[in-house]
C-alpha positions in Angstrom: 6.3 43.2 26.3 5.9 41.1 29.6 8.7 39.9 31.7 7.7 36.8 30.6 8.1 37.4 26.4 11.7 38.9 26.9 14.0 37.0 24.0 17.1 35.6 25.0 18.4 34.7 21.7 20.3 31.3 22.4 19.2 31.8 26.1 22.3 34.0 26.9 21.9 34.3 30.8 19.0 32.3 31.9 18.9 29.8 34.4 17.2 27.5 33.4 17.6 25.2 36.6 20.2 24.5 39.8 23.0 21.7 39.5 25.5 20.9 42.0 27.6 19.8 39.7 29.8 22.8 38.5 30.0 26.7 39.1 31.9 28.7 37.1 33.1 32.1 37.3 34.4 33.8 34.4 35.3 37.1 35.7 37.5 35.5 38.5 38.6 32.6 36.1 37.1 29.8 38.7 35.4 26.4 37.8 34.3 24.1 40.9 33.4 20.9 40.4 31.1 19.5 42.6 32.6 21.9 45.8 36.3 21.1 44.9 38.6 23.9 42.6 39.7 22.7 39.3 42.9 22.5 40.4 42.8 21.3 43.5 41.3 18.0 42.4 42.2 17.6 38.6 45.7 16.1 38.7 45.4 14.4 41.5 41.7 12.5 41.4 41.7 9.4 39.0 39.1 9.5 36.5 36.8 7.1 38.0 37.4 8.9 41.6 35.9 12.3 39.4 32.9 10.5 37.5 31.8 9.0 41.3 31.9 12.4 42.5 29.8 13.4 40.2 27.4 10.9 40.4 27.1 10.6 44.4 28.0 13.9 45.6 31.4 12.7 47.5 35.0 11.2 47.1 35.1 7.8 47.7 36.7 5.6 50.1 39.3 2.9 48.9 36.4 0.4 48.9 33.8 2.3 47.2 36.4 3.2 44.2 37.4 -0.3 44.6 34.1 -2.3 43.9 33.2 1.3 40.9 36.3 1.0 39.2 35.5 -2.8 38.8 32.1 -2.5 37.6 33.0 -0.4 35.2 36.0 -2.1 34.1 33.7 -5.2 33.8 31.6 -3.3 31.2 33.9 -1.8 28.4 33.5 -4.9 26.0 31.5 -4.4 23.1 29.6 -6.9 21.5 29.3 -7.6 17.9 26.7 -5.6 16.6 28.2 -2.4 17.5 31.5 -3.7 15.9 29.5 -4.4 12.7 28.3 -1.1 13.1 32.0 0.7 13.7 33.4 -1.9 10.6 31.1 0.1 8.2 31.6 3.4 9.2 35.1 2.7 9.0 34.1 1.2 5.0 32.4 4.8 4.2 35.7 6.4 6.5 32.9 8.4 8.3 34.3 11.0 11.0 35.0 9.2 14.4 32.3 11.7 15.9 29.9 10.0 14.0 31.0 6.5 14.2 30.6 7.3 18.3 27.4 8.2 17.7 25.6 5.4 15.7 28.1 3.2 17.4 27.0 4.6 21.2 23.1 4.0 19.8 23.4 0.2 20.1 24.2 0.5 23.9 20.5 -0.2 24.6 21.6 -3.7 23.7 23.9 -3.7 26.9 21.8 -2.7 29.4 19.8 -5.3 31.7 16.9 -3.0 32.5 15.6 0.5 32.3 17.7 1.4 34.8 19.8 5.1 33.9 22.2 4.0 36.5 22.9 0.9 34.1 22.8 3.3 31.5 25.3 5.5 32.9 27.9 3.1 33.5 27.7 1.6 30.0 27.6 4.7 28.2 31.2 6.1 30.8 32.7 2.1 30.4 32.6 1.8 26.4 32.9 5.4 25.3 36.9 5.0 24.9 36.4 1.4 23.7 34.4 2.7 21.0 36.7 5.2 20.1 39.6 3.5 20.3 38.3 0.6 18.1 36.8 2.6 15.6 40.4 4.5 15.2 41.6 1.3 14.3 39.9 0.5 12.2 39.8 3.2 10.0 43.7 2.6 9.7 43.1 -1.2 8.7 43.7 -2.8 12.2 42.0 -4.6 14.2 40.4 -3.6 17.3 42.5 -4.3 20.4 40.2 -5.8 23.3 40.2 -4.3 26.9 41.4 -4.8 29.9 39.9 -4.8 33.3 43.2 -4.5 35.2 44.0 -1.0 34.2 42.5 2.0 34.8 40.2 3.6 32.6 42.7 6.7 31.7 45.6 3.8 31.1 43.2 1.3 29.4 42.1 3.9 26.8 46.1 4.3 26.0 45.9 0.9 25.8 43.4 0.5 23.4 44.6 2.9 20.7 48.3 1.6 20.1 48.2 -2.0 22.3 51.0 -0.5 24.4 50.6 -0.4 28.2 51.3 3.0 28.6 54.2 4.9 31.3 52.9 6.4 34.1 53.6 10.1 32.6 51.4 9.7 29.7 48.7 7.6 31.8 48.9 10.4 34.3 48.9 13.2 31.4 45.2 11.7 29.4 43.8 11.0 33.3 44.6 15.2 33.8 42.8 16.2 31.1 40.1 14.0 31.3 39.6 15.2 34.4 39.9 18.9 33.5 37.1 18.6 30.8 34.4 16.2 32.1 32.3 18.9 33.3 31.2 22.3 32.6 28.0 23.8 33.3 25.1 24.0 31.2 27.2 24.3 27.4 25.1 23.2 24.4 25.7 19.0 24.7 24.8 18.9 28.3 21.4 21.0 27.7 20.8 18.6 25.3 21.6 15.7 27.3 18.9 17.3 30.1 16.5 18.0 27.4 16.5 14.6 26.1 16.3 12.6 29.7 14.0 15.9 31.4 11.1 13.7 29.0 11.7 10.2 30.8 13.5 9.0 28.1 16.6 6.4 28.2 20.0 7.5 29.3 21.5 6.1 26.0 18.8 8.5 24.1 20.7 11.3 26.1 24.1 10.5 25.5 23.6 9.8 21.4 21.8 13.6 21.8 24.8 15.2 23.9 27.3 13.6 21.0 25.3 15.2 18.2 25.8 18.5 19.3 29.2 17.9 20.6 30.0 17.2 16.8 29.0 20.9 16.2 31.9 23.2 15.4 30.5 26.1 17.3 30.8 24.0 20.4 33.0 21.1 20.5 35.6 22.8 18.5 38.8 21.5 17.5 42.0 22.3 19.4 44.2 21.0 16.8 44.7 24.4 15.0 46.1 25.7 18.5 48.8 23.5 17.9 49.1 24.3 14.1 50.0 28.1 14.7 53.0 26.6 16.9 54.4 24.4 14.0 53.7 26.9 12.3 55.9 29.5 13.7 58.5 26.7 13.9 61.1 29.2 15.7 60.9 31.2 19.1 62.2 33.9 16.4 59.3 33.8 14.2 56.9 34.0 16.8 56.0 37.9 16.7 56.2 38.3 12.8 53.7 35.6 12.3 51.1 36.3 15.0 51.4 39.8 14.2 50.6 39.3 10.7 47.4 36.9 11.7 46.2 39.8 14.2 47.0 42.7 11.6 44.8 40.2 8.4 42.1 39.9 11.0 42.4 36.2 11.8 41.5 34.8 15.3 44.2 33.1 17.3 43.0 29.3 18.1 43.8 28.9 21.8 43.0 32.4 23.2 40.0 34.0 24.5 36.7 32.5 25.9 32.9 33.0 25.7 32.5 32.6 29.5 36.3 33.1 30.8 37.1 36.8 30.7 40.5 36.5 32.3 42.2 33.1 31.7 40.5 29.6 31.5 41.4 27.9 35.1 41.7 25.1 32.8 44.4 26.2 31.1 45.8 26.6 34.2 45.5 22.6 35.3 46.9 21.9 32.1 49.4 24.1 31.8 50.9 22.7 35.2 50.4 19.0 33.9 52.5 20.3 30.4 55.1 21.4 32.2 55.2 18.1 34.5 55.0 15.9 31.5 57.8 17.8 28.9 60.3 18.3 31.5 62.3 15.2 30.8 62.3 13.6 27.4 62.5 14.3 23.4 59.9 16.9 23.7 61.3 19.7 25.6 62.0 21.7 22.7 58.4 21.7 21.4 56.9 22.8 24.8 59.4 26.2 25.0 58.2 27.1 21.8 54.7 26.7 22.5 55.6 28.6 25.7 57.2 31.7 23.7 54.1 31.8 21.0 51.8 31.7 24.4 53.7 34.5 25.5 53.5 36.8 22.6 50.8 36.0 21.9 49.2 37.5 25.3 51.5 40.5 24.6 50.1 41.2 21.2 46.3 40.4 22.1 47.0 43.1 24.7 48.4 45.6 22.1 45.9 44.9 19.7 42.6 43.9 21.9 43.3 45.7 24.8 39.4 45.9 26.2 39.0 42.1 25.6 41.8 40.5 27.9 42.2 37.8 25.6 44.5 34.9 27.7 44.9 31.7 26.9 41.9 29.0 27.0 41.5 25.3 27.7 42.7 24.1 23.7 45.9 25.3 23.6 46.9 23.4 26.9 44.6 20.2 25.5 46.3 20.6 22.0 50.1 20.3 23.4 48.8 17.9 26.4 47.1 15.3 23.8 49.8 15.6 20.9 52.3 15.3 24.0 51.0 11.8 24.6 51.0 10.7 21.1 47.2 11.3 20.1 46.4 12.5 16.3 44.5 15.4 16.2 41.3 13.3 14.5 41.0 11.9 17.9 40.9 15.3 20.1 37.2 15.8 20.2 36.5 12.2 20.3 38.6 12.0 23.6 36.3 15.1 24.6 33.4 12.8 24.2 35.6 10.3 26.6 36.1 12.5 29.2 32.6 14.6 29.2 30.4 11.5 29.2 31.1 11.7 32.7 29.6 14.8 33.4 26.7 14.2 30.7 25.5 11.2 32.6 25.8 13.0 36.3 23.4 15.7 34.9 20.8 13.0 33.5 21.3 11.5 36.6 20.9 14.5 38.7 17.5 15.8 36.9 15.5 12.4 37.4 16.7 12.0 40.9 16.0 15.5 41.6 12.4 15.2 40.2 13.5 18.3 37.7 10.5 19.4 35.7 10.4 18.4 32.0 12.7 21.8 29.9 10.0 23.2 27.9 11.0 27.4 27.4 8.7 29.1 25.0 9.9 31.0 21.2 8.6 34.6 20.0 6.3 34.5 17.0 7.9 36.1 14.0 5.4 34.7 11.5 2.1 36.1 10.3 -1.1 36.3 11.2 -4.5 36.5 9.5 -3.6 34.9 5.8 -5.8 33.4 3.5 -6.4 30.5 2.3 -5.6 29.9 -1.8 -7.0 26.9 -3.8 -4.2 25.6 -5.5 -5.7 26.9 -9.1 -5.2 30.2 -6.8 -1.7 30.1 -6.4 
């Protein structure tokens, strides 16, 4: 066998091309975004400050976030045909996931030209609108329109309950989108590059990235992180419970990582942000227990997985951060799709502007060869 008929099932470890978006380094437990640590740039960048990053390379100044933010803000209505769309999803109470994604296929119709740039900023502007709409509706209210004078963390917030929200919660959703909205080259941003390495439309792209987002072996669901917590209930409980999960076999949501082989760095951003935003308020209680089951729960992963290093990963942190802030758990992964639109577009971006060849790897034969043909009184 050749060099070049070597199987990579699922293309475990090839490159497949260079990005200067992200880097990340699971055996030191690093991510860089666009030459800035996680954690040196997540809690304090807004969101718009990280998607312009992304997209240009550099911060910008007061100006240039200025005259973005605007343009963006300018772009988060949606029209009606992508209401009527979202109104009959919610008649057939479809998953929000796919509501975004038949919703986020009628973008074409907002876009003045062919431009992906266009594309881009449509696609980042009405993901939360979408979302936020769509959640209404599917609980028999009505959509609540945006608003350009608040930021895009805040106006999402907005959105969903009609309240303007404090500064620790608006803070707290701009963290974590922040934390999330890149990440290499996982399943929904190859897709994204696939899709737009063709010449195709940015919007193609970002309905592709959502479809596989949806999957369950890649976007996930953080919620059951939380579940094991209210499940335990008690600091006391803690070590009976998750030693009877590890001892039938079961996984612990929230721990452990495909790439990460010490712990997630964004856990870490997180973490910090949790502890900022339960330190004063009627939720203190629920972050020391999820502190003590985090605890234990490293302790017994090293007792009973000792070779693995399992330590905590991004969803437990993005499970207490978003139920913190008063999002239902059918609206986690959704809110991923808000915050990783950023980083799907950057990558389109970045492959046409590069001049990035079309993705086109070859698949092994495990068929036959040499069969004959059979009339079909033959067969």
């Amino acid at each position: 066998m050749t060099l070049e008929m070597i199987v990579r099932p699922g293309l475990e470890g090839v490159i497949a091309l260079d990005t200067r978006m992200s880097h990340i380094d699971g055996m030191a437990g690093e991510l860089t975004i666009s030459g800035f640590a996680l954690e040196e740039i997540a809690g304090q960048a807004t969101f718009e400050e990280m998607v312009y990053l992304l997209w240009y390379d550099r911060l910008p100044t007061a100006d240039e976030l200025a005259l973005f933010s605007e343009k963006l803000a300018s772009k988060r209505d949606l029209a009606q045909p992508t209401l009527d769309v979202l109104r009959a999803s919610a008649d057939k109470k479809l998953s929000i996931m796919d509501a975004l994604r038949m919703a986020a296929g009628t973008l074409s119709l907002y876009t003045t030209s062919d431009s992906l740039q266009d594309g881009a900023e449509v696609a980042v502007a009405t993901f939360p609108t979408i979302v936020s709409a769509y959640w209404r509706l599917l609980n028999g209210d009505d959509p609540i329109a945006p608003r350009q004078d608040l930021s895009h963390a805040g106006n999402y917030l907005y959105m969903l309950d009609g309240e303007i929200p404090t500064p620790d919660r608006e803070r707290a959703i701009n963290t974590y989108l922040n934390t999330v909205i890149e990440h290499g080259l996982n399943a929904s941003t190859f897709t994204a590059r696939v899709i737009i390495a063709t010449h195709s439309d940015m919007i193609s792209a970002m309905v592709g990235a959502i479809g596989a987002l949806k999957g369950p072996l890649h976007g996930g669901a953080p919620g059951p992180a939380l579940d094991m917590v209210f499940e335990i209930g008690t600091p006391d409980k803690a070590e009976t419970v998750i030693r009877a999960k590890l001892d039938a076999g079961e996984r612990l949501m929230g721990f452990g990582h495909r790439v990460y082989k010490v712990r997630d760095p964004r856990a870490d951003v997180l973490g910090t942000e949790a502890k900022r935003f339960f330190a004063e308020g009627d939720q203190q209680d629920l972050y020391a227990l999820a502190m003590h089951v985090e605890k234990t729960a490293i302790a017994l992963l090293e007792e009973y997985k000792p070779d693995h290093k399992l330590q905590t990963n991004v969803e437990f942190y993005t499970a207490l951060i978003l139920h913190g802030i008063g999002l239902p758990v059918d609206l986690f992964s959704p809110t991923f799709a808000v915050a990783r639109v950023g980083g799907w577009t950057a990558h389109a971006l970045e492959h046409i502007n590069d001049g990035l060849r079309i993705i086109r790897p070859r698949a092994g034969y495990s068929g036959e060869f040499n069969r004959a043909w059979q009339a079909m009184t033959d067969r």
